[in-house]
GUFIDO-272155 format. One line per 4 residues: their letters; for each residue y negated, z, x of N, C-alpha, C, CB. Coordinates in Angstrom, 2 decimals. Glycine has a CB too. Layout:
<zakols>
A> Y/Z/X/Y/Z/X/Y/Z/X/Y/Z/X; ...
</zakols>
This chain:
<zakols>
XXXX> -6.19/-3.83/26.90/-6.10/-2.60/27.68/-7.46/-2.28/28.30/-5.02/-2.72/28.78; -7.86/-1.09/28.49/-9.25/-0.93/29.23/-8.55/0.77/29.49/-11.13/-1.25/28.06; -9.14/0.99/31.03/-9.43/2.21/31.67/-10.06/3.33/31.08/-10.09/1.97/32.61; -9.69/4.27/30.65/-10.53/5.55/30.23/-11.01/6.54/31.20/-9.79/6.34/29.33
XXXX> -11.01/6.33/32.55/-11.13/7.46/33.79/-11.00/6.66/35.03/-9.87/8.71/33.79; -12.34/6.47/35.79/-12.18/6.11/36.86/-12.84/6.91/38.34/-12.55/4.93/36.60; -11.87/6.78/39.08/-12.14/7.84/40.53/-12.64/6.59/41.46/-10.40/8.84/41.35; -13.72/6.66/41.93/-13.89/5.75/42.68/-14.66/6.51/44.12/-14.67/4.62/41.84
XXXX> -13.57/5.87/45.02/-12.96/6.66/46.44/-13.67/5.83/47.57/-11.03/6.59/46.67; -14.30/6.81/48.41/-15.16/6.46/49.46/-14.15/6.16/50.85/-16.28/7.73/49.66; -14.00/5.01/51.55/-13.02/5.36/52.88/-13.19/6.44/53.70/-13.03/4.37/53.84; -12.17/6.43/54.71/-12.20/7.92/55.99/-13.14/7.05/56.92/-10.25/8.54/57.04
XXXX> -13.24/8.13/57.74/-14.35/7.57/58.79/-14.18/7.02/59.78/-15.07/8.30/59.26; -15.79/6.03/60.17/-15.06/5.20/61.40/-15.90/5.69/62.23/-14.95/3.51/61.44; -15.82/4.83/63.67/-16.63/5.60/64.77/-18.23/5.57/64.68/-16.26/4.99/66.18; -18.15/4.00/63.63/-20.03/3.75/62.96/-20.33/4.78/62.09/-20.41/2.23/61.88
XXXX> -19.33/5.35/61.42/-19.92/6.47/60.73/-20.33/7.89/61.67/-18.85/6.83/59.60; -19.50/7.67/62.28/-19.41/8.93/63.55/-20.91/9.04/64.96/-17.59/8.41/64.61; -20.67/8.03/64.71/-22.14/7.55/65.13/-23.52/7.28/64.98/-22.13/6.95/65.31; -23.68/6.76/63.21/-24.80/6.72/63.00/-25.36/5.63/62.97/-25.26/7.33/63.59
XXXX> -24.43/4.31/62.65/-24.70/3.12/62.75/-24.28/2.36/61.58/-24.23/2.69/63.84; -25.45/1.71/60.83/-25.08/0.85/59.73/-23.94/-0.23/60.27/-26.44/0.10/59.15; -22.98/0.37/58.76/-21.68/-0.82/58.76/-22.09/-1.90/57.99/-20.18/-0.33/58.07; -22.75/-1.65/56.64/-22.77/-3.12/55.61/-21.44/-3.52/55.59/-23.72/-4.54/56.19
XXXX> -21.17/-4.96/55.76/-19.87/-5.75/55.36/-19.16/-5.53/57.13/-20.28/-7.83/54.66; -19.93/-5.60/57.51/-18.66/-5.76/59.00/-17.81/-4.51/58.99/-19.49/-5.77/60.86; -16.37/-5.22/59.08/-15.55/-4.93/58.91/-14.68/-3.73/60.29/-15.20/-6.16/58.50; -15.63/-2.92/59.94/-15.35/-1.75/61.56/-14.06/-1.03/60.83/-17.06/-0.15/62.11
XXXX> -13.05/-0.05/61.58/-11.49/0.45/61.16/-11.64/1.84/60.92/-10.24/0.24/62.36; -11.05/2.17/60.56/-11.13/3.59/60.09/-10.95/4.28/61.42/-9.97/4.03/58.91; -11.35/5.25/62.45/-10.91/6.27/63.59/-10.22/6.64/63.33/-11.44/7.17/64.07; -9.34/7.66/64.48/-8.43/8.79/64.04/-8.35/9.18/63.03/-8.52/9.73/64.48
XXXX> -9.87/10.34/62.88/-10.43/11.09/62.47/-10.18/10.99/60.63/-11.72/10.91/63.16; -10.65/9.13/60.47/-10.42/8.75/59.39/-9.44/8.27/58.64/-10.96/8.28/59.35; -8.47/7.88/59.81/-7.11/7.77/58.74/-6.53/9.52/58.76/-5.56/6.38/59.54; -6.66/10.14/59.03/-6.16/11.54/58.82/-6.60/12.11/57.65/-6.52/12.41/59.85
XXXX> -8.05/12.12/57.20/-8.85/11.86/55.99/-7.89/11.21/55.01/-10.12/10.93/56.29; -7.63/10.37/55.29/-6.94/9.33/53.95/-5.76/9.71/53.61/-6.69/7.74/54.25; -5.25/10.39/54.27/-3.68/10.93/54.49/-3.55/11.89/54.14/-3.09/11.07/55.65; -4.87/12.81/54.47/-5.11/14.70/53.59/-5.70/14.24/52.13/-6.77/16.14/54.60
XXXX> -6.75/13.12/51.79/-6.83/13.13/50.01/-5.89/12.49/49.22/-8.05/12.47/49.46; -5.05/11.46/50.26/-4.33/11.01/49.11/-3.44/11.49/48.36/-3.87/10.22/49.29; -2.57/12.34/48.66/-1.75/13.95/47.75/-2.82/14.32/46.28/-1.90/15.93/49.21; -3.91/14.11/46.74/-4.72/14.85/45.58/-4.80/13.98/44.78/-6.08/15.43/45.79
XXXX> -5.55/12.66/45.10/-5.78/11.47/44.17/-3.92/11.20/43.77/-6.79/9.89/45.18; -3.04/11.28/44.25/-1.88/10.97/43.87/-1.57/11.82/42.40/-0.93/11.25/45.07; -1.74/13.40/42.53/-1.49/14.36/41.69/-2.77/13.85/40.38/-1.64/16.00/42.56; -3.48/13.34/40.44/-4.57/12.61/39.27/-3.97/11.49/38.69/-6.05/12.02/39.87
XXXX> -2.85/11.43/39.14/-1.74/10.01/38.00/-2.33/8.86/37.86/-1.45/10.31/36.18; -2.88/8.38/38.82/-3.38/6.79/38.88/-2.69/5.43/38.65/-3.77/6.59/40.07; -2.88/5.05/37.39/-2.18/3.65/37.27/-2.49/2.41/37.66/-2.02/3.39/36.23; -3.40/2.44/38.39/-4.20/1.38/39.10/-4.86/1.50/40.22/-5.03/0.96/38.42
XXXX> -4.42/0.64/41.23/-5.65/0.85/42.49/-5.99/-0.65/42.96/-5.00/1.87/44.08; -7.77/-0.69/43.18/-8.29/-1.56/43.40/-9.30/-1.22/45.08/-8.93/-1.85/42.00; -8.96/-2.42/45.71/-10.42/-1.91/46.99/-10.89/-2.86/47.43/-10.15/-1.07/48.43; -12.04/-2.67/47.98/-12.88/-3.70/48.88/-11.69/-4.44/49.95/-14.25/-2.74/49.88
XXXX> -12.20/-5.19/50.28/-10.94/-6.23/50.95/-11.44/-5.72/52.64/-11.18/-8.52/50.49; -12.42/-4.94/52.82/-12.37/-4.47/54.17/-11.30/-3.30/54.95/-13.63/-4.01/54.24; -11.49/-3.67/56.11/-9.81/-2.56/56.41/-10.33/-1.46/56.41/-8.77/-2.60/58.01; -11.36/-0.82/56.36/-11.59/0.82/56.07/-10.96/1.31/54.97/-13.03/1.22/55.83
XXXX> -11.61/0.19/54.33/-11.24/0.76/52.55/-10.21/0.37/52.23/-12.10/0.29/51.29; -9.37/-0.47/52.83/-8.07/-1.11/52.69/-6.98/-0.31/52.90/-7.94/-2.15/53.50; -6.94/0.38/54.41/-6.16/1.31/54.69/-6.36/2.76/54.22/-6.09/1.24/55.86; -7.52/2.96/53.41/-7.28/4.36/53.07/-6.97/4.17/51.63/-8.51/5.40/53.38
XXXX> -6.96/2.97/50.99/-6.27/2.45/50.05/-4.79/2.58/49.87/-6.55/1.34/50.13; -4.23/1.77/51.06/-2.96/2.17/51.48/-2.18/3.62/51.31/-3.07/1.93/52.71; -3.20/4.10/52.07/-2.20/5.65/52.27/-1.81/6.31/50.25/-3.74/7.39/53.50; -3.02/5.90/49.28/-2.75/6.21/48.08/-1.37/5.27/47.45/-4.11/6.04/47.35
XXXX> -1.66/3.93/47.84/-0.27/3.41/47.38/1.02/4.10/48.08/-0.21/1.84/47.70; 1.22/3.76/48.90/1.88/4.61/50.24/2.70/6.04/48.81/-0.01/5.51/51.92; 1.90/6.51/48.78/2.35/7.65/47.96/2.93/7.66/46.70/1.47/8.35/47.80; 2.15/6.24/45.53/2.49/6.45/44.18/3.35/5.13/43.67/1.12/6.71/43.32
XXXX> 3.66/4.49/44.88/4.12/3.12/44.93/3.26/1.76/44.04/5.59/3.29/44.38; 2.11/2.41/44.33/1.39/1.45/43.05/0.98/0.04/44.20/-0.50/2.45/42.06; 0.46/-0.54/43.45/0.51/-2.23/44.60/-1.43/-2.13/44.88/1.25/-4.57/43.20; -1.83/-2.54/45.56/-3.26/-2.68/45.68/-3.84/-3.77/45.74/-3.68/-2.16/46.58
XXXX> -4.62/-3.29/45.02/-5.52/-5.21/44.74/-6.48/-5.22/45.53/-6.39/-5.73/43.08; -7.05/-5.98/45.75/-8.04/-6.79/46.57/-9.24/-7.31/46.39/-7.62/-7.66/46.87; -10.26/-7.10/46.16/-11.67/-7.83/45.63/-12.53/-7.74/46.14/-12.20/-7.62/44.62; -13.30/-9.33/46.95/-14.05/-9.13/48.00/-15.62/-8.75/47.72/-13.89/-10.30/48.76
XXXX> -15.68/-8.17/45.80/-16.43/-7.82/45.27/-16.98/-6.57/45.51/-16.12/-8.03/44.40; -15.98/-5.86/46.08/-16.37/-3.86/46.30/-16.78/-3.68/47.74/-14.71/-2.54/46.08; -16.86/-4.94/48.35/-17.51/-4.76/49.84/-18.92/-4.00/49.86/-17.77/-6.29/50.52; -19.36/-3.68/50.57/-20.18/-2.69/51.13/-21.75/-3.60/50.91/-19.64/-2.26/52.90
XXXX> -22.67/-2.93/50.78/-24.33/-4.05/50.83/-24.07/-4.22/51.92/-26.11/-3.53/50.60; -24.40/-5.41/51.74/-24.37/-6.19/53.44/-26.47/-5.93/53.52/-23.51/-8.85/53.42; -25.85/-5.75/55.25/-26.97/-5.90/55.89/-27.11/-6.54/56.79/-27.38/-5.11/56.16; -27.29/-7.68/56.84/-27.86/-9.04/57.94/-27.95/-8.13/58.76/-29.36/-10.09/57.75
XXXX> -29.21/-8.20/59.54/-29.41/-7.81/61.29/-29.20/-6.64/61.51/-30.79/-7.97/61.97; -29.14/-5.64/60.38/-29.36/-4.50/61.15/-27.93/-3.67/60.99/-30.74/-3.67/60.63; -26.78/-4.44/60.61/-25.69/-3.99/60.78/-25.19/-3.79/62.32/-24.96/-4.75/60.04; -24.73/-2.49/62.46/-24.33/-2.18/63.72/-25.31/-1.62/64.95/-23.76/-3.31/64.08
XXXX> -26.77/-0.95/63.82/-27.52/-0.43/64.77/-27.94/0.94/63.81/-28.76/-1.54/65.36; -28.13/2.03/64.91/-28.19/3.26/64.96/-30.11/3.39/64.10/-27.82/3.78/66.83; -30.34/4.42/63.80/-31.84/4.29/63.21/-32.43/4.53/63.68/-32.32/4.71/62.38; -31.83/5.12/65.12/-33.52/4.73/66.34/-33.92/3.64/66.38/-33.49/4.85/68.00
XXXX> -32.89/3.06/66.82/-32.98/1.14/66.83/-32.92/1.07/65.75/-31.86/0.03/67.49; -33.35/0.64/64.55/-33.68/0.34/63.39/-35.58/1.00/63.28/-32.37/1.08/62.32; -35.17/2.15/63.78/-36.90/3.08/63.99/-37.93/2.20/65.00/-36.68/4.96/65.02; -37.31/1.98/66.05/-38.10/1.16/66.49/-38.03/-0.31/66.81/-38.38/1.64/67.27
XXXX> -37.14/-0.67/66.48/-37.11/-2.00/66.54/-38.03/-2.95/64.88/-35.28/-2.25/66.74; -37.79/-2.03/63.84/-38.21/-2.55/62.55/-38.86/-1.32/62.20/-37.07/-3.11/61.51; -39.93/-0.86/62.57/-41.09/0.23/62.26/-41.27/0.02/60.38/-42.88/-0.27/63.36; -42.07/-0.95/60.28/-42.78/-1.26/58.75/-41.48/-1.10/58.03/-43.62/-2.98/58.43
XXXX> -40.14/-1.88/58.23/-39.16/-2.22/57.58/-38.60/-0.88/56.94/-38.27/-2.99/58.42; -37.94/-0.57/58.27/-37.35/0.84/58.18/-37.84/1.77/57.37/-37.36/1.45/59.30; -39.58/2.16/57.41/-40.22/3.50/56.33/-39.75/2.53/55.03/-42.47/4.00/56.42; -39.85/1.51/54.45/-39.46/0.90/53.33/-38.17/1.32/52.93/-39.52/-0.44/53.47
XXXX> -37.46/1.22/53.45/-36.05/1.73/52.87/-36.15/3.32/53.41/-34.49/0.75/53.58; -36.29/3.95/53.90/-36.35/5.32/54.23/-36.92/6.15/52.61/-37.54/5.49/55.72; -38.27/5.65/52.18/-38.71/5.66/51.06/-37.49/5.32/49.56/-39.85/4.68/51.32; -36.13/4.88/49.98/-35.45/4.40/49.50/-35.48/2.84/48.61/-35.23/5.34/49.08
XXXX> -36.42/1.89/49.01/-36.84/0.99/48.84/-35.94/-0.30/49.25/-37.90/1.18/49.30; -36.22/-1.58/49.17/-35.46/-2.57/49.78/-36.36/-3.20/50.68/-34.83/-3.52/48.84; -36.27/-3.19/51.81/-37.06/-4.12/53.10/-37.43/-5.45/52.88/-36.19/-4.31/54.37; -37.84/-5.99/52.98/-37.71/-7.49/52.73/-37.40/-8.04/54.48/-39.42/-8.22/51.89
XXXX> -36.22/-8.12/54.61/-35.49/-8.84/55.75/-34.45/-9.95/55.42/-34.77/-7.83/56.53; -34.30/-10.96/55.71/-33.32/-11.95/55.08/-31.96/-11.49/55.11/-33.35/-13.28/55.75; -31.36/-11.46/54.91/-30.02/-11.07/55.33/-29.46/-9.59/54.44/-30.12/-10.81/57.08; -30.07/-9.15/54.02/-29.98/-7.55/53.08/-29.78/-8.01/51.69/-31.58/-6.42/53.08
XXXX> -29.20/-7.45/51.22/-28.89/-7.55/49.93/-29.53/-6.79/49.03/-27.73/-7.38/49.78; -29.85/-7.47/48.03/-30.30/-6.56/46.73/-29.35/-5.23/45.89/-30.51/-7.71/45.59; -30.49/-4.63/45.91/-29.44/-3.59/44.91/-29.17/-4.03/43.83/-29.90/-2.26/44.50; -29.67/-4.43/43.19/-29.20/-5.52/41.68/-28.28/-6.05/41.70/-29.91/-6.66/41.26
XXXX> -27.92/-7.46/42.91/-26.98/-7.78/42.93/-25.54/-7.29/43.20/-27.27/-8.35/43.33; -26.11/-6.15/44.08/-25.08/-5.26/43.94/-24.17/-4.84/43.29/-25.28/-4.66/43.99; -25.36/-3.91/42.22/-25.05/-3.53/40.95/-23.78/-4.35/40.02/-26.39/-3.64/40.31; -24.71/-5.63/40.14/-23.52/-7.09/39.69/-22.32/-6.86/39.96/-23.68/-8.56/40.47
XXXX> -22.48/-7.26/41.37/-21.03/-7.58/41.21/-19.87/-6.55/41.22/-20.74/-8.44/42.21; -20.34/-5.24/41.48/-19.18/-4.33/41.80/-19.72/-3.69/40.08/-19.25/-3.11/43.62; -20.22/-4.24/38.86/-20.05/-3.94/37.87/-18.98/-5.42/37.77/-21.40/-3.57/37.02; -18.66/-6.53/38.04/-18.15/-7.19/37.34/-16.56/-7.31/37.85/-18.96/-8.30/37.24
XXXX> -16.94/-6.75/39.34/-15.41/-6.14/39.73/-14.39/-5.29/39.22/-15.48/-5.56/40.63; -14.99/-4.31/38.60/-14.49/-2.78/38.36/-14.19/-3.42/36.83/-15.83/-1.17/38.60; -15.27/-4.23/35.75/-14.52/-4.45/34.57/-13.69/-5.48/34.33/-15.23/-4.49/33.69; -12.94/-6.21/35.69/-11.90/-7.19/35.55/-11.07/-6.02/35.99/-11.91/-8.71/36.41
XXXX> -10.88/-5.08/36.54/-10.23/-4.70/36.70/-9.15/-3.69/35.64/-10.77/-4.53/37.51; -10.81/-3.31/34.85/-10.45/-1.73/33.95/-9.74/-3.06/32.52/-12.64/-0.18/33.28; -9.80/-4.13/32.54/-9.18/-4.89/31.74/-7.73/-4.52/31.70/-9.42/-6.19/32.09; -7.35/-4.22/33.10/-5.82/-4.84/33.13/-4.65/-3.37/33.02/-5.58/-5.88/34.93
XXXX> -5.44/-2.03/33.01/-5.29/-0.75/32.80/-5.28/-0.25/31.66/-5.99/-0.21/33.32; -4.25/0.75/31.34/-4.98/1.80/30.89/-4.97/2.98/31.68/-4.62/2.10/29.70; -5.45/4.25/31.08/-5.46/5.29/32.16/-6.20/5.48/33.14/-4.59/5.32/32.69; -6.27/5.51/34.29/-6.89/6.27/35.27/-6.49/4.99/36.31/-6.28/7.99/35.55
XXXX> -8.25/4.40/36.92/-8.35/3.28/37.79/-8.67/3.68/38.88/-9.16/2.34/37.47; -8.24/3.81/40.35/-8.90/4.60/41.71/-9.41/3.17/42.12/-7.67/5.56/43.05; -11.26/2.88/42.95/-11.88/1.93/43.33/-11.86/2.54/44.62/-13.09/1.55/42.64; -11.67/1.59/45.66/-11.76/2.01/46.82/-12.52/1.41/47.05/-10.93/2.09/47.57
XXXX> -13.92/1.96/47.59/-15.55/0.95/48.67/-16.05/1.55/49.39/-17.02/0.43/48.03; -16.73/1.82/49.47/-17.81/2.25/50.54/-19.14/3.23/49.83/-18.50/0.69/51.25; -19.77/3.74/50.93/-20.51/4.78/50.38/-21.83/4.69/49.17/-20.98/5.33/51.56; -22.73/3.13/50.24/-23.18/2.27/49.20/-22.95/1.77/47.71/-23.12/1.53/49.65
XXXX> -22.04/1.18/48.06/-21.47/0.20/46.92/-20.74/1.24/45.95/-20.28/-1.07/47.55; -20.73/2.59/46.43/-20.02/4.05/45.28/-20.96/3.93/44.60/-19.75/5.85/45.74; -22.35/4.02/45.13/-23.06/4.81/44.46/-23.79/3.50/43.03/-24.24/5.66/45.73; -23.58/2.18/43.99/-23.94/0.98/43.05/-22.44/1.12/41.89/-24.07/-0.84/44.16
XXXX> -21.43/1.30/42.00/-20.54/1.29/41.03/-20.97/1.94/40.22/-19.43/1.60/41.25; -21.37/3.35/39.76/-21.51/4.72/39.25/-22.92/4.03/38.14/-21.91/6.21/40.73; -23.50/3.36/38.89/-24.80/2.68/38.29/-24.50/1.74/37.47/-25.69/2.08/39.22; -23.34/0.81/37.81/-23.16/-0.47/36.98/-22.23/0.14/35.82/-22.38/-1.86/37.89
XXXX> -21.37/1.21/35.96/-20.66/1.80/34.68/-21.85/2.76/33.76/-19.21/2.88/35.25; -22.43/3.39/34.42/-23.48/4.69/33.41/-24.52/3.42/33.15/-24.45/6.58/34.54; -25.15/2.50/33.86/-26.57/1.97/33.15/-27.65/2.59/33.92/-26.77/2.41/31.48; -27.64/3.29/35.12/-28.24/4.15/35.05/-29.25/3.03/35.95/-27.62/5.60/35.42
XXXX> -30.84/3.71/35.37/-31.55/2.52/36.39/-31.63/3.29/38.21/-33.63/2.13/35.61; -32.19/2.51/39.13/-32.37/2.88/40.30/-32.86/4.04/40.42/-32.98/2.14/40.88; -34.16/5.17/39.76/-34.93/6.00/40.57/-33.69/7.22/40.07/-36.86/6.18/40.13; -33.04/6.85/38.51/-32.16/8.22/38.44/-30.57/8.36/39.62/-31.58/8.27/36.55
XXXX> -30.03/6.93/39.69/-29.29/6.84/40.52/-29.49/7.30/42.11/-29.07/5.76/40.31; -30.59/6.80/42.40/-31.13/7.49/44.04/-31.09/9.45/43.77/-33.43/6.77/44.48; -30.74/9.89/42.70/-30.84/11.38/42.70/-29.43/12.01/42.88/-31.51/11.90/41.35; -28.72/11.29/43.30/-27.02/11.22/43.24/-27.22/11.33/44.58/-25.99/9.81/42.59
XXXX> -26.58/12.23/45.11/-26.02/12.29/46.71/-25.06/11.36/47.13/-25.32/13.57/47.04; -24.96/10.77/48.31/-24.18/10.13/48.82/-22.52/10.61/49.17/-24.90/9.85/49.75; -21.66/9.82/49.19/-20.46/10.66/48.88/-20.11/11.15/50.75/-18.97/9.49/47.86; -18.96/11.98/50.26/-19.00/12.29/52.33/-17.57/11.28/52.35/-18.57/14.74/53.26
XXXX> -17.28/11.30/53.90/-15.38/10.10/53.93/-14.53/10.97/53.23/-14.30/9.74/55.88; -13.91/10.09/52.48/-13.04/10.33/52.26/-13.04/10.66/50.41/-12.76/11.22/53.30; -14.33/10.81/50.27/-14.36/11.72/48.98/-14.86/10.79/47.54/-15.57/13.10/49.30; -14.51/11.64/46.36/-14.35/10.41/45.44/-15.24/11.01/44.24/-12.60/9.99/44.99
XXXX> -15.99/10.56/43.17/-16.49/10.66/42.20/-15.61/10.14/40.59/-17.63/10.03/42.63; -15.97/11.01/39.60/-14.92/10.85/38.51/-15.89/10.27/37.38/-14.06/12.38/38.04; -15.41/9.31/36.74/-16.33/8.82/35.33/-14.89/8.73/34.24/-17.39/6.80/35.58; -15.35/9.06/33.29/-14.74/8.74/32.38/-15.63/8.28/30.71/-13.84/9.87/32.44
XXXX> -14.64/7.51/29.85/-14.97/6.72/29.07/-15.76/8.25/27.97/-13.55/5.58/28.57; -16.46/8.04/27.14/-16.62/8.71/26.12/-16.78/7.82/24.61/-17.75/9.53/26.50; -16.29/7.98/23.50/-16.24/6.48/22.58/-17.67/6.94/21.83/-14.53/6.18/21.23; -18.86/7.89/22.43/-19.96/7.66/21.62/-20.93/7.41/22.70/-20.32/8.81/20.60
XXXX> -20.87/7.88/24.01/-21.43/7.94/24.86/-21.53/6.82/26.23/-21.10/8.98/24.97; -20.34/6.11/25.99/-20.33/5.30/27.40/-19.44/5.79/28.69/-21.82/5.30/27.94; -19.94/5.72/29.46/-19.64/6.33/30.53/-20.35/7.31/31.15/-19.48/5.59/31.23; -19.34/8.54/31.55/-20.18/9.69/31.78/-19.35/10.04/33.79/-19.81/11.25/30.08
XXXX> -20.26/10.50/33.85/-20.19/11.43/35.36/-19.41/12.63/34.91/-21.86/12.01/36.09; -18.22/12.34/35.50/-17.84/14.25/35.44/-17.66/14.89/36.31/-16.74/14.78/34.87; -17.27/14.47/37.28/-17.57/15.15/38.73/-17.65/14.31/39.98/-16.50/16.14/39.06; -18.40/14.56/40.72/-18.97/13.90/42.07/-18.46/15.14/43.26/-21.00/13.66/41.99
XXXX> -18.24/13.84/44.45/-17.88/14.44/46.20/-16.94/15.35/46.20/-19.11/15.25/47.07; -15.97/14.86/45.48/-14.28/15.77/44.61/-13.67/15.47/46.21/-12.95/14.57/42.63; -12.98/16.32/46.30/-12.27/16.34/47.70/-11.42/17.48/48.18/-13.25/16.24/48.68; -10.84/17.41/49.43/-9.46/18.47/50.44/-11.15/19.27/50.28/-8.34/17.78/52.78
XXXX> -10.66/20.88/50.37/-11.59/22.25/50.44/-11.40/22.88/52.06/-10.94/23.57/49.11; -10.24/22.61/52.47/-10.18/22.37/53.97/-9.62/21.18/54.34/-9.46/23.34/54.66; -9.53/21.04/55.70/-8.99/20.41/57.05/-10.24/18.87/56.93/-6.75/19.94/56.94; -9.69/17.75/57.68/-10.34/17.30/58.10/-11.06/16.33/56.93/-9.77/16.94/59.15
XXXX> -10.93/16.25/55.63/-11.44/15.40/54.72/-12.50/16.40/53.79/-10.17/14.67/53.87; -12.68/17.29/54.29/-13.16/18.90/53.72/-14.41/18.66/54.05/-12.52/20.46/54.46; -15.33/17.99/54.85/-16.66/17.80/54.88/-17.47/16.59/53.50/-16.82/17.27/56.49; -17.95/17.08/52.66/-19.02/16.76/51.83/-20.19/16.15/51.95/-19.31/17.55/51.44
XXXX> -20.41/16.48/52.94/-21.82/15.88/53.69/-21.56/14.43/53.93/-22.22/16.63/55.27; -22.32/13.21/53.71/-22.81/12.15/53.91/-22.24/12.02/55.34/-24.28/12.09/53.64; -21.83/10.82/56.01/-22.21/10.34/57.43/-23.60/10.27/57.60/-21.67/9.01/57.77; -24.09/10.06/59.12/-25.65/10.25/59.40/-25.88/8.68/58.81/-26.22/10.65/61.33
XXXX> -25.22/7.93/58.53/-25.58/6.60/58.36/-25.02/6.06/56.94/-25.04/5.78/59.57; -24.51/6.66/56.07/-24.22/6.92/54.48/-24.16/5.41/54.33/-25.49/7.86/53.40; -23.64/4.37/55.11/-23.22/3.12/55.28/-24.35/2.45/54.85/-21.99/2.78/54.62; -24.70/2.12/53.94/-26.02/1.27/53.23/-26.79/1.99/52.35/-25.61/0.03/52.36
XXXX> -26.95/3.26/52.42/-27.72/3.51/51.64/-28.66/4.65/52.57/-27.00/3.89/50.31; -29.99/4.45/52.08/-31.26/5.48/53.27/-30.52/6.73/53.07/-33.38/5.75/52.68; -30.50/7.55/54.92/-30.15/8.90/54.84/-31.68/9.56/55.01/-28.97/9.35/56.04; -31.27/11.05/54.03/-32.96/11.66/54.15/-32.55/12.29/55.54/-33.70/13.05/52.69
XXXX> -33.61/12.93/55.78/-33.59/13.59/57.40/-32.76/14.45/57.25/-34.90/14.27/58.09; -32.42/15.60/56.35/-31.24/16.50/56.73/-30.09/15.56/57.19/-30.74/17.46/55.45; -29.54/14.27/56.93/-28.37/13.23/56.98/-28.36/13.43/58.44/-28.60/11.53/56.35; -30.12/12.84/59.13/-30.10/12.04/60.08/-30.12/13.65/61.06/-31.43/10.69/60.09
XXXX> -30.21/14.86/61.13/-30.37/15.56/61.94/-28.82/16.50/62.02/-31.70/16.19/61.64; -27.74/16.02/61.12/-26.92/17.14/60.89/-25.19/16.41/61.28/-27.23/17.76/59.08; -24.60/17.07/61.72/-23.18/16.06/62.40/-22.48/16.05/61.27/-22.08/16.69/63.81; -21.80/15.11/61.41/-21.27/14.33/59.92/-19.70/15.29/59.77/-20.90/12.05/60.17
XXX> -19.43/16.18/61.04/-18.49/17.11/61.52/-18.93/18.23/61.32/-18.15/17.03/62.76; -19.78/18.52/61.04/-20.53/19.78/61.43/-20.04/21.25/60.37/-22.34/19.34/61.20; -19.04/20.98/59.27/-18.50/21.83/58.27/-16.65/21.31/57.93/-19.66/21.63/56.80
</zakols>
């Protein structure tokens, strides 16, 4: 069996997103704000006939996981593979504090680069493992697989299915809460992108825009100057 179509779904928001503060792996909860999110897309991802759902084993992505089972009675798996890039120290700080606390560091990844700080994870490895997650998974499917992770680790999935190297992948926008990107199989082509930041057109899962803190991955300055509410 193997997957021909996979939606892979960003969680609702938490107050670190609301704020502006790298999550990485720590395990912060979805807000209000964000289980309401999970509750307005999952109707949609439900109506996309999903025979499989897989998520990061964190409760963001867990419970907005939920609300899709919740709906299609499907069971949800677990893999502590779709967790988020971890970021050692600088999880749980805003990018002032990141601005000035790690000056040199910070323009390095701003540049979209990797810092050299202990504790940060490689994008490669990344790449790894939430490529080796997603194809134990698309094993056990057919049809249409929903990945539940994080904003980071979306954009490292999308990379480990297309091939795509780093500078074309960094040209991919970050997804907004709640919202999901579509790949599907092609039998000459691989895996293709067919649509990105798919989402509710109103109410509260209706914003597109990135959080100011796009979880692990550098926000450009429109990110960092614009409310993650603001549409």
């Amino acid at each position: 069996m193997t997957a021909r179509r996979v939606l892979v779904w960003r969680h609702g928001r938490t107050e670190w997103n609301a704020t502006g503060r790298i999550q990485g792996q720590t395990d912060v909860p979805l807000d209000p704000t964000g289980v309401q999110q999970a509750l307005q897309a999952a109707p949609l991802l439900a109506a996309e006939g999903p025979d499989a759902i897989v998520s990061s084993d964190l409760e963001r992505a867990k419970r907005t996981a939920d609300a899709l089972g919740a709906l299609t009675g499907l069971p949800v798996s677990v893999d502590v593979r779709l967790r988020e890039t971890g970021f050692g120290p600088w999880e749980g700080l805003s990018h002032t504090e990141l601005e000035q606390g790690w000056p040199a560091e910070y323009a390095v990844w701003k540049r979209g680069q990797t810092p050299d700080v202990p504790g940060i994870e490689r994008p490669a490895d990344v790449v790894a493992r939430m490529g080796a997650a997603i194809s134990d998974a698309l094993g056990l499917v057919d049809g249409t697989l929903v990945v539940v992770c994080h904003g980071g680790a979306a954009r490292r999935a999308v990379q480990a299915l297309t091939g795509w190297p780093d500078e074309v992948a960094a040209q991919v926008s970050a997804l907004g809460n709640c919202r999901w990107t579509e790949l599907r199989l092609s039998s000459t082509r691989g895996w293709r992108l067919h649509a990105h930041n798919v989402g509710p057109m109103t109410g509260v899962a209706a914003n597109d825009e990135p959080s100011t803190a796009a979880d692990a991955e550098p926000a450009t300055d429109e990110e960092l100057t614009s409310s993650p509410t603001s549409r």
